[in-house]
N, C-alpha and C positions, 0 to 999 in steps of 0.2 A: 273368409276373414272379413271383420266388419270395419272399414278404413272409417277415419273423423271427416273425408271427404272424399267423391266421384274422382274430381278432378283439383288438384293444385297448380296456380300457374307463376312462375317469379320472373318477373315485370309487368309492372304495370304502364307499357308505353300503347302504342296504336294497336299493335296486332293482341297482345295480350290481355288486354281490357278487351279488345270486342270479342274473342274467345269465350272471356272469363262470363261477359254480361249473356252470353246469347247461349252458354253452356246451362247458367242459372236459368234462363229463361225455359229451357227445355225440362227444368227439371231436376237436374245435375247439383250435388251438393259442390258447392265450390267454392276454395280460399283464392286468393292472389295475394302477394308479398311486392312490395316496393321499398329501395332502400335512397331512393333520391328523390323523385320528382313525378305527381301524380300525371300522365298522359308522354311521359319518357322525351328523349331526344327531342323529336318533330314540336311537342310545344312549348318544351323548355326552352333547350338552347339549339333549334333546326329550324324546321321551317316555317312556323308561324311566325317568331320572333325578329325571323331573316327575312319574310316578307312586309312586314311592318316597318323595317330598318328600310325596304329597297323604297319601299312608300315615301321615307321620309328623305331620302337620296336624292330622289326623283324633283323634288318641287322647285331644286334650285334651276332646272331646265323650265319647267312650270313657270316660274317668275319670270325667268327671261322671254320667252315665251310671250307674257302675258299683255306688254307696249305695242307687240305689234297687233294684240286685238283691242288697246284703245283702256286697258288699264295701265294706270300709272301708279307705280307702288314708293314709297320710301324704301332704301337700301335692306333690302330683308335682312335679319340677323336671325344664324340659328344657332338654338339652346341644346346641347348634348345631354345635361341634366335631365331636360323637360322632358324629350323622347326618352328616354330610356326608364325613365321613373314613369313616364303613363303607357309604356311595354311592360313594364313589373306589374302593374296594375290590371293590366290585360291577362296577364299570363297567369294571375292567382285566380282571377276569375274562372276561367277555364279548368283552373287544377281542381277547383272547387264545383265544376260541373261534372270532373271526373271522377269525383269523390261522389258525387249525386247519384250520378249512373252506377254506379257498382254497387251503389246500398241498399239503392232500390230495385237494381236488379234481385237483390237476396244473396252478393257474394258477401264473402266475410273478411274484410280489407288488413293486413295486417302491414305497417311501416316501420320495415326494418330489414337486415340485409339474410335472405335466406341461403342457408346451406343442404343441399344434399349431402344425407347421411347413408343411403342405399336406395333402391329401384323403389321403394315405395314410402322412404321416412326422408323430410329433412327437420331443420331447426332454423325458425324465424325469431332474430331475439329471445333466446335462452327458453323460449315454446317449442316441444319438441312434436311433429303432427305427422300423422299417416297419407298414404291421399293411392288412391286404386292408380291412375295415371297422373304424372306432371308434366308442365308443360313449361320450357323452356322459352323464354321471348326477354331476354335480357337487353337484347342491342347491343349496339358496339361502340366505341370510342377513341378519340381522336389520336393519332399516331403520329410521334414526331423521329426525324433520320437521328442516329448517336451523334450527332457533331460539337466540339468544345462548343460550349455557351449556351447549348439547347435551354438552360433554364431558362434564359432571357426573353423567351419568347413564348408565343401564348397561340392559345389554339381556338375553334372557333366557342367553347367551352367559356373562355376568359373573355370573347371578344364582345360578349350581349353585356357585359358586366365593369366591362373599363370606366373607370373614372370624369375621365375627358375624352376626347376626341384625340386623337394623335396630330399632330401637324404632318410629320411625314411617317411614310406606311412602306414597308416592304409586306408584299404579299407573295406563297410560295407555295406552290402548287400550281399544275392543271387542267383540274377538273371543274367539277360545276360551280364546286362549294369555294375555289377561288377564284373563278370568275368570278358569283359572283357579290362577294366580300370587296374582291377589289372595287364593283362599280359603287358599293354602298362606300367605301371609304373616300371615293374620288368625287360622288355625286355632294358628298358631304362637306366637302372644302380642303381634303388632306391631299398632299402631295404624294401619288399612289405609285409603286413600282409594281409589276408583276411578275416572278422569274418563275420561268420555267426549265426544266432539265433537259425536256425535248424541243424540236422544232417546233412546235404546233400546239396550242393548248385543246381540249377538248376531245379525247383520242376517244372514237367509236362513234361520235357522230358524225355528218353528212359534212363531205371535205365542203362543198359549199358556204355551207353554217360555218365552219372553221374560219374559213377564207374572211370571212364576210363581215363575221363580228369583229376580228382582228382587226379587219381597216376602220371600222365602227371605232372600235376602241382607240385607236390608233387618232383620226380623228377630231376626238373628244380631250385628245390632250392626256390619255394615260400612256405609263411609260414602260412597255413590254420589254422584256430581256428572255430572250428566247434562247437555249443550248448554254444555259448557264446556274449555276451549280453557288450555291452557299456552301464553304469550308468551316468558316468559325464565326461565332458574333461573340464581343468583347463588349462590356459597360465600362463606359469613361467616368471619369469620379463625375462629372455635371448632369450622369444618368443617361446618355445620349446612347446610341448602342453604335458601335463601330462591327460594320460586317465586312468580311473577306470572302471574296468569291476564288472561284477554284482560278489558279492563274494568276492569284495576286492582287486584284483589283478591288479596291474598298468603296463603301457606299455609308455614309452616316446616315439615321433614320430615328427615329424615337421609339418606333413601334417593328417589332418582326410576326407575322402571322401566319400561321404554318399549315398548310390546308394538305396535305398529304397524303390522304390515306384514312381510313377507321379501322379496326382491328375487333372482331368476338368480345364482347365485354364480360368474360369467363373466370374473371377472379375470384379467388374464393367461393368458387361454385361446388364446389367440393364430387365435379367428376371424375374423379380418381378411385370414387365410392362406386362407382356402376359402370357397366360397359360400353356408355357412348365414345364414339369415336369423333375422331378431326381429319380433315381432312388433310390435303401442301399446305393449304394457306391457312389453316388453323380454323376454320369453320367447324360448326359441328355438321356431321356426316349423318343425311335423313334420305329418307326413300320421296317417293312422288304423294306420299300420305304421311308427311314428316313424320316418320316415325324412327327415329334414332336404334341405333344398337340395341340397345336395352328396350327388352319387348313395355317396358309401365312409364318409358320417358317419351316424348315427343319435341319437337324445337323446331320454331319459325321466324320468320323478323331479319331483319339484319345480323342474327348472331348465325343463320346457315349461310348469308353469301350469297345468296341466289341473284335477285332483285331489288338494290337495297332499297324500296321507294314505300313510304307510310300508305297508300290507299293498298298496295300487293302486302303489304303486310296486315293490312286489315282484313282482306280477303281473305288469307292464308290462314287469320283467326278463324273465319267464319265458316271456309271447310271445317277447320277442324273439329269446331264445336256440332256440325252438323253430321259429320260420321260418326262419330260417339255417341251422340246423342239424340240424334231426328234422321235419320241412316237412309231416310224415304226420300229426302230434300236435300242428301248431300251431291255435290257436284264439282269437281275438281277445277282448282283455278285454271283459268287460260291465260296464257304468258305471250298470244299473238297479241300485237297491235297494242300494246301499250302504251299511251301516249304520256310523253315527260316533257317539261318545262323545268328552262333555265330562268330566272328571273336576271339576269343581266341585263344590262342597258345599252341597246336596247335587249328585250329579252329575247328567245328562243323557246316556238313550239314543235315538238317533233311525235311522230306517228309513223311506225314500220320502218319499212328496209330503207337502208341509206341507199345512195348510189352502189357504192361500193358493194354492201352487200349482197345489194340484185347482180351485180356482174357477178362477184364471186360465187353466185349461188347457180349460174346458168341461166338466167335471164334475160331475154332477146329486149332490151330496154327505150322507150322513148322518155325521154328528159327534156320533163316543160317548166324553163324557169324564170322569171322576170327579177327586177329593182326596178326600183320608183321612189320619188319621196311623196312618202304619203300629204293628204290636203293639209293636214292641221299644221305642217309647216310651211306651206305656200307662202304665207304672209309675212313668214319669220326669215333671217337669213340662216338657219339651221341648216344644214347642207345632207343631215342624217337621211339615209336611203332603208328599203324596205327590203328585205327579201322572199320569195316565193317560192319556192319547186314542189314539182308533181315528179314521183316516179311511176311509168308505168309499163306491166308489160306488155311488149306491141304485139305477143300472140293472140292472150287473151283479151286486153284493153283493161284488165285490170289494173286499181290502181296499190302498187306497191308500197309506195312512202311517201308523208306528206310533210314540208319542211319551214317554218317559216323562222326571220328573225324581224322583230320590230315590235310598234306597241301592242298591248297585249295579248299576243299572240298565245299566250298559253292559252286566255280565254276560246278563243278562235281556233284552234287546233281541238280540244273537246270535243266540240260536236263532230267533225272533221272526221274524229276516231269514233263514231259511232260508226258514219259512213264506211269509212274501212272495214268495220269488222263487220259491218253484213255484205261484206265484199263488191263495194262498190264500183263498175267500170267510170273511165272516163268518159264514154257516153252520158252516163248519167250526170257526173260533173256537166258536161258541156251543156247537157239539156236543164240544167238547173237556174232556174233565172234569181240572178242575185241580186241584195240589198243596196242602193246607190243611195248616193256614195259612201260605200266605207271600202277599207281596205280590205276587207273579207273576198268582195266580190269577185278579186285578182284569181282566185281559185277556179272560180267558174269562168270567166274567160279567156285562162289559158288557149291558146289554139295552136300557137308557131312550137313544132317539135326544135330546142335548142342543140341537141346531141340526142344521138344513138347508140 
């Protein structure tokens, strides 16, 4: 049978554009379908938008900061308008590179919301088209609990998009994505709550890192509510929002921010037409070569669940496009050693096994970990500390997991995760002569094992 295309893929976000460009690239006749936003989540409203917001967070410490090295500023005053309208400006930019890349690739970009119609037909805007395989990369979005008054509150969807700045903020989640929201609403001037439902925010990273940002935050003057639960939020006729936490207790706020959770963004997808499946948590269900139920679909990204992070979903394109299509150069992703960054304030860079993990897993453990306040606030009365840890195992001296919180640590953890994955001991740490002074350097002269 002659299909109108090789491949179809519907979204156009991180992993499905690099799919779509490097299937073309090969050869591959190829459409993609977009029904919101050219380069999905991560540049819309995720993490380019959210790194630019922690940017602008950030300079109120910057300022203060800035007398003890011998600048004197006027009272800075900052503009919510300003930022957010030259983030709009940024972000069309980009939608507009993504738009370049795929035309030039040779894909054939269609904007509008596609449906599966069976294993090889959908319809993109009343165009009805064939395609040999599709490929599923929708992504997911944002999920908030049933509770009276859910309308009242916004998710991180609305939150690139607000009007004004909130005076006061309840933030609610977690996870990454409310940490950290909270430190951009607190860095910014708002009066920031954080609840969370558990003890602890940040579950599955390195109790350390948990420990460590918490008193960080803690601090800095935000105001954590830990083992506690939102029942209802109410608008007061003056717009204010009145929330009720479980137990009774209320907190007036302007703003609720709901970081919860994301969910398969599977609407209207029209899998009801073919035999892909879901999995408990409503993922769609793919093999080690995302290949779905239905031998002509395929699905990567954050709508499988796997790893929700844009660089693993643009790899997960790049297999794809390479077994299909260039079978010689394909190579299946590696999910060791992944290194992630929280952009929280300060932020969080992590590489491999937590503590925890290494115990859990049977690993004979040395744990090398310092704090320190780094130089650049010598001169400041900042009192903000650094974090470090090495995990390693003491059979081999390999190094298991590598943990930091403070300034830019995502940067500094990177290269870090090179080392890791060509399974670096701490020998080699130790023989490595470092950069003085920076705070990098704390890595390589670990020495004192702090536990076992």
């Amino acid at each position: 049978m002659q299909y109108d295309f090789d491949l179809f893929v519907i979204g156009a976000g991180s992993g499905g554009v690099r799919a779509a460009r490097f299937a073309a690239g090969f050869g591959a006749r190829v459409g993609i379908a977009e029904s919101r936003y050219l380069g999905g989540t991560c540049v819309n409203v995720g993490c380019v938008p959210k790194k630019l917001l922690v940017y602008g967070a950030h300079y109120r410490e910057d300022f203060a900061h800035a007398a003890s090295f011998g600048w004197h500023l006027d009272k800075p005053r900052f503009d919510w308008q300003a930022l957010i309208a030259n983030k709009n400006a940024e972000i069309e930019r980009l939608n507009g590179i993504y738009r370049t890349l795929l035309t030039n690739a040779g894909v054939r970009l269609l904007e509008g919301h596609a449906k599966i119609l069976g294993p090889h037909r959908l319809e993109v805007a009343g165009q009805t088209f064939s395609a040999e395989r599709l490929l599923i990369a929708t992504g997911g979005w944002p999920q908030m609990p049933d509770i009276p008054g859910k309308e009242h509150a916004i998710s991180s969807n609305e939150a690139f998009f607000l009007e004004q700045l909130p005076k006061r903020v309840i933030v609610v989640g977690g996870g990454y994505i409310a940490v950290e929201f909270a430190g951009i609403f607190h860095g910014l001037g708002a009066q920031t709550s954080l609840v969370y439902r558990r003890d602890l925010f940040l579950r599955g990273f390195d109790g350390s890192v948990r420990t460590h940002l918490r008193d960080e935050l803690s601090k800095k003057g935000m105001d954590l509510q830990f083992n506690t639960n939102i029942a209802r939020i109410d608008r007061q006729a003056d717009g204010t929002l009145n929330v009720t936490f479980e137990g009774g207790r209320t907190q007036a706020t302007d703003c609720v921010f709901y970081a919860t959770g994301r969910r398969p963004y599977l609407d209207n997808l029209g899998l009801e037409n073919t035999a892909v499946t879901l999995d408990e948590r409503g993922f769609i269900e793919v093999d080690d070569q995302y290949q779905t139920r239905e031998p002509s679909i395929l699905a990567l990204g954050d709508v499988i669940g796997k790893v929700q992070l844009t660089p693993v979903a643009t790899a997960q394109g790049m297999a794809v496009a390479r077994r299909l299509f260039k079978p010689e150069e394909y190579r299946p992703v590696d999910y060791a050693h992944i290194p992630t960054a929280v952009f929280s304030q300060p932020s969080i860079g992590t590489v491999g096994l937590t503590e925890e993990q290494a115990r859990e897993q049977g690993h004979a453990i040395n744990v090398f970990e310092t704090t320190f306040r780094p130089m650049k606030l010598t001169l400041t009365s900042d009192q903000e500390r650094v974090l470090m840890k090495l995990v390693v195992d003491r059979t081999t001296d390999r190094v298991l997991g590598c943990h930091m919180v403070g300034p830019e640590a995502g940067e500094i953890v990177q290269g870090l995760a090179v080392a890791l994955k060509a399974g670096a001991t701490k020998h080699v740490f130790d023989e490595t002569i470092g950069v003085h002074p920076t705070s990098a350097e704390e890595f390589v002269t670990l020495r004192s094992v702090t536990r076992q």
